[in-house]
C-alpha positions in Angstrom: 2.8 -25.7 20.6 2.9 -22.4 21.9 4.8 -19.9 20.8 6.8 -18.9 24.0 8.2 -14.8 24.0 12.0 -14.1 25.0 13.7 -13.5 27.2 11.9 -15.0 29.5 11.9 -14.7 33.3 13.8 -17.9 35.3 11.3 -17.6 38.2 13.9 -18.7 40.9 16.7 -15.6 39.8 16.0 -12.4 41.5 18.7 -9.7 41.1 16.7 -7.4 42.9 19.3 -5.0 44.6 21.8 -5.8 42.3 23.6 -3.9 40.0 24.8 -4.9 36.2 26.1 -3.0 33.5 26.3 -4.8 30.3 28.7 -3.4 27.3 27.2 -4.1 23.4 23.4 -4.1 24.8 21.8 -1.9 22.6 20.6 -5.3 20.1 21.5 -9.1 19.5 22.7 -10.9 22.5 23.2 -8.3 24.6 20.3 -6.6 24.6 18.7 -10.3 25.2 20.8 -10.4 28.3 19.8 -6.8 29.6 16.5 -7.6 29.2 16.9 -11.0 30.9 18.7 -9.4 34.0 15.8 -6.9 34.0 12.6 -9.2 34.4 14.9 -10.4 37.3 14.2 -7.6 38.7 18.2 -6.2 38.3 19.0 -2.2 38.0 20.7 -2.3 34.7 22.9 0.1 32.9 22.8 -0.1 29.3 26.0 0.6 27.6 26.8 1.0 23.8 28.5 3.7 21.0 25.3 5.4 20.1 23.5 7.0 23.1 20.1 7.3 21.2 20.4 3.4 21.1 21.6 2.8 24.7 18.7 5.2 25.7 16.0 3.3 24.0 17.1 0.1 25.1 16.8 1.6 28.7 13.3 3.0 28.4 11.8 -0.5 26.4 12.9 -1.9 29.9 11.4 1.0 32.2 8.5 0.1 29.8 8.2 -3.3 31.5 8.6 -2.1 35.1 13.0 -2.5 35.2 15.5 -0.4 36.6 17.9 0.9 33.5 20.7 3.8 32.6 21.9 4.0 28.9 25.5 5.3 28.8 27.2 5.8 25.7 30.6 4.0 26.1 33.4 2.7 23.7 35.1 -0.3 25.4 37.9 0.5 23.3 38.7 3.6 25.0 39.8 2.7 28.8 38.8 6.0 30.1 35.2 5.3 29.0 35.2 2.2 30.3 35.9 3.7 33.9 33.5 6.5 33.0 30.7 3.6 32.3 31.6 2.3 35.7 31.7 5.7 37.4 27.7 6.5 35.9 26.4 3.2 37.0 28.5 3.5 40.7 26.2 7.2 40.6 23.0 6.2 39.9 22.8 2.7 41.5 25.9 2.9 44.4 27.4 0.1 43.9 28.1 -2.5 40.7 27.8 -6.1 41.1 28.2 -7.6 37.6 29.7 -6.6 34.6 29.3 -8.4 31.1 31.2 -7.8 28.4 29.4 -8.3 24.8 30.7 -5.7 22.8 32.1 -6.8 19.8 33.6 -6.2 16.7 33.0 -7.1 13.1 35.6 -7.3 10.7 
């Protein structure tokens, strides 16, 4: 059986125009799910506490031919939550889905 590589593309999704930002994407699931939303062919802002991390995330997916922004953000913070929304509003003009994966590990 062949070994398939993920995420793969669902060939009848195409965000193309659309905008998503996705908090916690810089590894595990959300980083799955940014790259997922990119081979859709989504702009994608790339969100997470370490801007080095949220930036290399971005370029892996300009790497395969996607859209992306890495913006350091702490969802615990409310003002950088609106500052996340107010980058990806900048660069893209609009936002059309938001996904929360940040988490915490106690």
């Amino acid at each position: 059986m062949e070994k398939k590589q993920w995420p793969v593309k669902i060939p009848d999704l195409d965000y193309a125009g659309k905008t998503v930002v996705i908090t916690g994407s810089t590894k595990g699931i959300g980083k799955a799910i940014a790259l997922a939303y990119a081979r859709c062919h989504a702009s994608v802002v790339i969100s997470g506490r370490k801007q080095e991390e949220c930036n290399a995330v971005a370029e892996e997916i300009r790497k395969l031919g996607g859209i992306a922004l890495g913006v350091r953000a702490d969802v615990q913070n409310v003002n950088e939550i609106q500052w996340l929304a107010d980058q990806a509003e900048q660069k893209f003009g609009h936002l059309d889905i938001w996904i929360n994966c940040a988490g915490v590990a106690i």
